[in-house]
Backbone atoms as SQL, in Angstrom:
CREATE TABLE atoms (id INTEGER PRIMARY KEY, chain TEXT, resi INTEGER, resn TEXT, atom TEXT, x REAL, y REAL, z REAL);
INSERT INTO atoms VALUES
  (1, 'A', 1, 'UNK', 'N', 4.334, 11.084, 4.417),
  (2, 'A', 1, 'UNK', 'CA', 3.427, 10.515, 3.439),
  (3, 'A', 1, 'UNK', 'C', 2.483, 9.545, 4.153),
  (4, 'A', 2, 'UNK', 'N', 0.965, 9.999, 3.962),
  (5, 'A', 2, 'UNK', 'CA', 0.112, 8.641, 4.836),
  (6, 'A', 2, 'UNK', 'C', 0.576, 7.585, 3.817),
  (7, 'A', 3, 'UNK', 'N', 0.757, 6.500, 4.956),
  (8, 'A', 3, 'UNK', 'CA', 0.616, 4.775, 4.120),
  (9, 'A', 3, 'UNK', 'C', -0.949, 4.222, 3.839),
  (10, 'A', 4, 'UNK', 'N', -1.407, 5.221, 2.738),
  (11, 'A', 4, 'UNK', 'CA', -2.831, 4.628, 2.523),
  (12, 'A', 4, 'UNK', 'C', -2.733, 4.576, 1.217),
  (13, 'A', 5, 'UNK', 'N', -3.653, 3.571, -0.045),
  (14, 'A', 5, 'UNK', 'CA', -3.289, 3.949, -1.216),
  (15, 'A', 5, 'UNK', 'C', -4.533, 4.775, -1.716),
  (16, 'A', 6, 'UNK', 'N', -4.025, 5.598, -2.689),
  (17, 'A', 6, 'UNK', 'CA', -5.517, 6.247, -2.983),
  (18, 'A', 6, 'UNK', 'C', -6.512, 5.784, -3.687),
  (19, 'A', 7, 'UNK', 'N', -5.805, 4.606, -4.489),
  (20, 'A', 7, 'UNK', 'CA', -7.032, 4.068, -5.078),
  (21, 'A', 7, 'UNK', 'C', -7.898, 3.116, -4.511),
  (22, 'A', 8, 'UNK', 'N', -7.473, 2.135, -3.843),
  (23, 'A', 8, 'UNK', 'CA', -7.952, 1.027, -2.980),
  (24, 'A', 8, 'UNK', 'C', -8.087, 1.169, -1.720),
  (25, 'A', 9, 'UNK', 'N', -7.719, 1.780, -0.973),
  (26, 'A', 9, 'UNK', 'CA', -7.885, 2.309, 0.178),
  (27, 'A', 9, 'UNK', 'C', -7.013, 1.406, 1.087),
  (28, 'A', 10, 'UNK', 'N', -6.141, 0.683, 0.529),
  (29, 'A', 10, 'UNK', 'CA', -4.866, -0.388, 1.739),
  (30, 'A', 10, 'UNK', 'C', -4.575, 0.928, 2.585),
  (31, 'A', 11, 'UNK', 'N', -4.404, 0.069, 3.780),
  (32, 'A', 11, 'UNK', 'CA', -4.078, 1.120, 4.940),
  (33, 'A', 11, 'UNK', 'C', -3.295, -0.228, 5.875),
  (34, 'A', 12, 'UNK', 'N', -1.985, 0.117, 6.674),
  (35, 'A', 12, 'UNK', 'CA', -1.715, -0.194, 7.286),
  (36, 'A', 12, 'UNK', 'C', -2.644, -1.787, 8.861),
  (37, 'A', 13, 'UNK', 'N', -2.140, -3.040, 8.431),
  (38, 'A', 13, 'UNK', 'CA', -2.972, -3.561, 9.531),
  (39, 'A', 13, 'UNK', 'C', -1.817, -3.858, 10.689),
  (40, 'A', 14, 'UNK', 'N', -2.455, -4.335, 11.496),
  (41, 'A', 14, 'UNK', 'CA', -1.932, -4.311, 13.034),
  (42, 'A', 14, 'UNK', 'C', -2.024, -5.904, 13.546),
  (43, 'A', 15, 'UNK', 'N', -0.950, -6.410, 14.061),
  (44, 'A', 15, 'UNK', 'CA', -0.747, -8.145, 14.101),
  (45, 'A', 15, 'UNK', 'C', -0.105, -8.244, 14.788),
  (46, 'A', 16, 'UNK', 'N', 0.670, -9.250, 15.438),
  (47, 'A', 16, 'UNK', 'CA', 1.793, -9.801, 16.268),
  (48, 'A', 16, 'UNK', 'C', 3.194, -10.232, 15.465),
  (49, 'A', 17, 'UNK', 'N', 4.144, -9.604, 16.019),
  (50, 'A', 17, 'UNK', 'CA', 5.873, -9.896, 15.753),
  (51, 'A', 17, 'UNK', 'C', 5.594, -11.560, 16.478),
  (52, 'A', 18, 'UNK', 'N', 5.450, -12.611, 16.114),
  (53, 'A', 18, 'UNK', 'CA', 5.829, -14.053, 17.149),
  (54, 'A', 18, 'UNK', 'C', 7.334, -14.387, 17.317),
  (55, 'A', 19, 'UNK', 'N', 8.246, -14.401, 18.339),
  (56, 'A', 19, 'UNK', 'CA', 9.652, -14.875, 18.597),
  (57, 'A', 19, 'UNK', 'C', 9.154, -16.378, 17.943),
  (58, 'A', 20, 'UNK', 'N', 10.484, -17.652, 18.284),
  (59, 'A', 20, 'UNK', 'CA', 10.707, -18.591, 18.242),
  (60, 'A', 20, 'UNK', 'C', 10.051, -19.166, 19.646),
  (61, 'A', 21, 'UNK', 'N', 10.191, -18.445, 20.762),
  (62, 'A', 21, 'UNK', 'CA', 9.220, -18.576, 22.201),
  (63, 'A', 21, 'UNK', 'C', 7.662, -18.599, 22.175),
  (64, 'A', 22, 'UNK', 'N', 7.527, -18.338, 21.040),
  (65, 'A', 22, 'UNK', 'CA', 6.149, -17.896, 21.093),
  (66, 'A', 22, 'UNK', 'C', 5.817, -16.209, 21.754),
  (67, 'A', 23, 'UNK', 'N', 6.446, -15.476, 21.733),
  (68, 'A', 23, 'UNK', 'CA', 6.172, -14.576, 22.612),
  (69, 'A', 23, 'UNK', 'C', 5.703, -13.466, 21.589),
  (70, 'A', 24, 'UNK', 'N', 4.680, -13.031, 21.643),
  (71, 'A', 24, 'UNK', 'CA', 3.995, -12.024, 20.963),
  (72, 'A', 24, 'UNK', 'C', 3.907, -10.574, 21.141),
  (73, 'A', 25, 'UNK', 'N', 4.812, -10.125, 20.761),
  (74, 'A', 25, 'UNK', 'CA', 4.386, -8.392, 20.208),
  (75, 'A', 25, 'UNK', 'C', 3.840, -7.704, 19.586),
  (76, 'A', 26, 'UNK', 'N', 3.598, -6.627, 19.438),
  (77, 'A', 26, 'UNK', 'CA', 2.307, -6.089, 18.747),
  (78, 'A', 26, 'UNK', 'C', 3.674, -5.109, 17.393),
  (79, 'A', 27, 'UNK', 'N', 2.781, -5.016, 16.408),
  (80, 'A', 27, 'UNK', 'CA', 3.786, -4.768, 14.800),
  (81, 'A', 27, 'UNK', 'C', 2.831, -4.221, 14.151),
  (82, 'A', 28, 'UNK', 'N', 2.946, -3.340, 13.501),
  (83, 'A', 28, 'UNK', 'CA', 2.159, -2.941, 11.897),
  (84, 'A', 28, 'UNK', 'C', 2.877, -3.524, 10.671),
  (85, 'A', 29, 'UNK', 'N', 1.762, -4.170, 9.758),
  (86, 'A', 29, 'UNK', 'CA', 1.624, -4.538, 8.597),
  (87, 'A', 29, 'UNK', 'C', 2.100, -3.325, 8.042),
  (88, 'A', 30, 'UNK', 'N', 2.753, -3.081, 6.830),
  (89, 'A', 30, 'UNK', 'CA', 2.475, -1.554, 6.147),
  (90, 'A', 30, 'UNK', 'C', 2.498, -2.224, 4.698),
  (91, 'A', 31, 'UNK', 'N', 1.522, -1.676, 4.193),
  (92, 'A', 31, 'UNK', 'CA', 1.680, -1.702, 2.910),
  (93, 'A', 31, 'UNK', 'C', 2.170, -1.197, 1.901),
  (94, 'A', 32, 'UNK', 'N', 2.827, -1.840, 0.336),
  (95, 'A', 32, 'UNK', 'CA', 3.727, -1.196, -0.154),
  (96, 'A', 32, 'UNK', 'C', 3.248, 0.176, -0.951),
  (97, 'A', 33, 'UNK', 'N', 3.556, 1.231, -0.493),
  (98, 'A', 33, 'UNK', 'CA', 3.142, 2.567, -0.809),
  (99, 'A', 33, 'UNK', 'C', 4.309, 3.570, -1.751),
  (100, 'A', 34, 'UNK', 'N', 3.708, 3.801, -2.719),
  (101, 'A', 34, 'UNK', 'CA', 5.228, 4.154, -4.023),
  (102, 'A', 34, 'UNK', 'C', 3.949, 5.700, -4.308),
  (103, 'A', 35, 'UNK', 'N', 4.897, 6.777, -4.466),
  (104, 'A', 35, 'UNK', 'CA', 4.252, 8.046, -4.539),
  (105, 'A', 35, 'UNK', 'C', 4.894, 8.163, -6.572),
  (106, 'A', 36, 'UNK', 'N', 3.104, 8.383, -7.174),
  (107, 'A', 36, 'UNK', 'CA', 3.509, 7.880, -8.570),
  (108, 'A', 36, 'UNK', 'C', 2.446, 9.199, -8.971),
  (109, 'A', 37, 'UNK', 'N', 2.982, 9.634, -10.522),
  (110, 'A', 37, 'UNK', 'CA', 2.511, 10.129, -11.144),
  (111, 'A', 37, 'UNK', 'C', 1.439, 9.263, -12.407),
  (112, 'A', 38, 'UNK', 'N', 0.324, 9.449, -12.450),
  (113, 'A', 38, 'UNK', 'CA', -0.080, 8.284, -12.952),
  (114, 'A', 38, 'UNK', 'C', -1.604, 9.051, -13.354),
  (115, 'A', 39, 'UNK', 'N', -1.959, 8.056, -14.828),
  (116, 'A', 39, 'UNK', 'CA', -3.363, 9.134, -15.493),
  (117, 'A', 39, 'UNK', 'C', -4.440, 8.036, -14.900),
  (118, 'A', 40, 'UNK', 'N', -5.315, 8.951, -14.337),
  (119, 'A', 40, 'UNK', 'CA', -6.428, 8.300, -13.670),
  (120, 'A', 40, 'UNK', 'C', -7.555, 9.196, -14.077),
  (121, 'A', 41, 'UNK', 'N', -8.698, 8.505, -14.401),
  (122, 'A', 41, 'UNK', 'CA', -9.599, 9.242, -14.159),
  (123, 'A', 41, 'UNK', 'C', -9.777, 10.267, -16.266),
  (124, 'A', 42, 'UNK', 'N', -8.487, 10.050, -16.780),
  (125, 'A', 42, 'UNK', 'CA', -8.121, 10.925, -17.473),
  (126, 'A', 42, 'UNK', 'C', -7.142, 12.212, -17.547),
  (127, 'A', 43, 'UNK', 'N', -7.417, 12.077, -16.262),
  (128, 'A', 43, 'UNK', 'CA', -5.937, 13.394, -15.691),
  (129, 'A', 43, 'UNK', 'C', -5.047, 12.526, -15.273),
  (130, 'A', 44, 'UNK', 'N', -3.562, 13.538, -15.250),
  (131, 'A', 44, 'UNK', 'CA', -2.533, 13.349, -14.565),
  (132, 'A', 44, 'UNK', 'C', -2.185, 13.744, -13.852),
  (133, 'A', 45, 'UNK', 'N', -2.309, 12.644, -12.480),
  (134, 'A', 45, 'UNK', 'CA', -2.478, 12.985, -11.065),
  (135, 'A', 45, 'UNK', 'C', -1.309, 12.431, -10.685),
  (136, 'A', 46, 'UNK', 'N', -0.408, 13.006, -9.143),
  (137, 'A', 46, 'UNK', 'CA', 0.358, 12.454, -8.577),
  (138, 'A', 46, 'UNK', 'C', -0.398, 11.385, -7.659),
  (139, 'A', 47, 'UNK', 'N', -0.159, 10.498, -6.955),
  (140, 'A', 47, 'UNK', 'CA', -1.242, 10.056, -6.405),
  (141, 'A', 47, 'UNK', 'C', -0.024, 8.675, -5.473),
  (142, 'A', 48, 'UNK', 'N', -0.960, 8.360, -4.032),
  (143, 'A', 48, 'UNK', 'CA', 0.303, 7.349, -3.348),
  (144, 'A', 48, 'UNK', 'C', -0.892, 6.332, -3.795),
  (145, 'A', 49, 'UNK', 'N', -0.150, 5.245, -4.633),
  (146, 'A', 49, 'UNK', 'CA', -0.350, 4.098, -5.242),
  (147, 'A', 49, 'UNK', 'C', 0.407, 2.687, -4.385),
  (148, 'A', 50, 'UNK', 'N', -0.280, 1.971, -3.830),
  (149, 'A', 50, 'UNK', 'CA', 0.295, 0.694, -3.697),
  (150, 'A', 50, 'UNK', 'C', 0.789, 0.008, -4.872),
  (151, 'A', 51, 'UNK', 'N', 1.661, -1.122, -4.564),
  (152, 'A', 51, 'UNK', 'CA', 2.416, -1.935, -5.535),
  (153, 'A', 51, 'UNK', 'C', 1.456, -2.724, -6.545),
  (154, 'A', 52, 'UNK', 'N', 0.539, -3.445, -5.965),
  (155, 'A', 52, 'UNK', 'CA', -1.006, -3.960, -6.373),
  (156, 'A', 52, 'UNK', 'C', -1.455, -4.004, -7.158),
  (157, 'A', 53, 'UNK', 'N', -1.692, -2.275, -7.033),
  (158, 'A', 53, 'UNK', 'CA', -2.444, -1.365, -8.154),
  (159, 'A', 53, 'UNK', 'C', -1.917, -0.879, -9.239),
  (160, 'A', 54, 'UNK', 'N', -0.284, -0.607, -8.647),
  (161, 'A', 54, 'UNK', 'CA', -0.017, 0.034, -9.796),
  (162, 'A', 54, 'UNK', 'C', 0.633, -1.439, -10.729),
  (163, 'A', 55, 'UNK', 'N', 0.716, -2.120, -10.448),
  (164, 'A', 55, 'UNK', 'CA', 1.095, -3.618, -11.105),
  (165, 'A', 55, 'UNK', 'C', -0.342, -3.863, -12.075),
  (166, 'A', 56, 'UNK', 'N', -1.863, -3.668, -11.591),
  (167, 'A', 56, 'UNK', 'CA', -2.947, -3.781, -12.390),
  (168, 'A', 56, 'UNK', 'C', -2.840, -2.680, -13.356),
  (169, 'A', 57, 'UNK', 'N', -2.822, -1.058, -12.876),
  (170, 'A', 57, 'UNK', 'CA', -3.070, -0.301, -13.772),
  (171, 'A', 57, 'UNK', 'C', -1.855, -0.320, -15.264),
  (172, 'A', 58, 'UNK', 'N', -0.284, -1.061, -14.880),
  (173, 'A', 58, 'UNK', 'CA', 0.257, -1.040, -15.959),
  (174, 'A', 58, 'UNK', 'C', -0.275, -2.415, -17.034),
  (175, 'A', 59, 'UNK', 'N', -0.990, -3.375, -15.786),
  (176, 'A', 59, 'UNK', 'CA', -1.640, -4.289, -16.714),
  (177, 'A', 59, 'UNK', 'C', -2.533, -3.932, -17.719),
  (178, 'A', 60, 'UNK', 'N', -3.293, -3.066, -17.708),
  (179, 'A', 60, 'UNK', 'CA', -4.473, -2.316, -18.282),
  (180, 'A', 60, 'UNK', 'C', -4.285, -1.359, -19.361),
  (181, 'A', 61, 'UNK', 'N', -3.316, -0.932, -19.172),
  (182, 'A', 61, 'UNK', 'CA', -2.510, 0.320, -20.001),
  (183, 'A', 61, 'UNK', 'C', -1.609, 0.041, -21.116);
């Protein structure tokens, strides 16, 4: 499943793991990606929805 959402377009960002040393590694962000059946548009689409969105669209609904 890509970690992108389809409505907003969140996509994965890229940052540093920091130890307690300070010592920096490289990490991906991922964003929360939930594979939802959900009416958009007027249809009912399956669609990969972040947490975000689908938290607004039940606001709306």
């Amino acid at each position: 499943m890509a970690q992108r959402c389809d409505i907003c377009g969140k996509e994965p960002m890229y940052g540093h793991a920091v130890s307690h040393s300070k010592h920096a590694t490289n990490r991906r962000f991922m964003p929360n990606i939930n594979k939802r059946k959900i009416v958009y548009d007027g249809k009912k689409q399956k669609m990969n929805v972040c947490a975000n969105c689908l938290r607004t669209l039940n606001k709306t609904s």
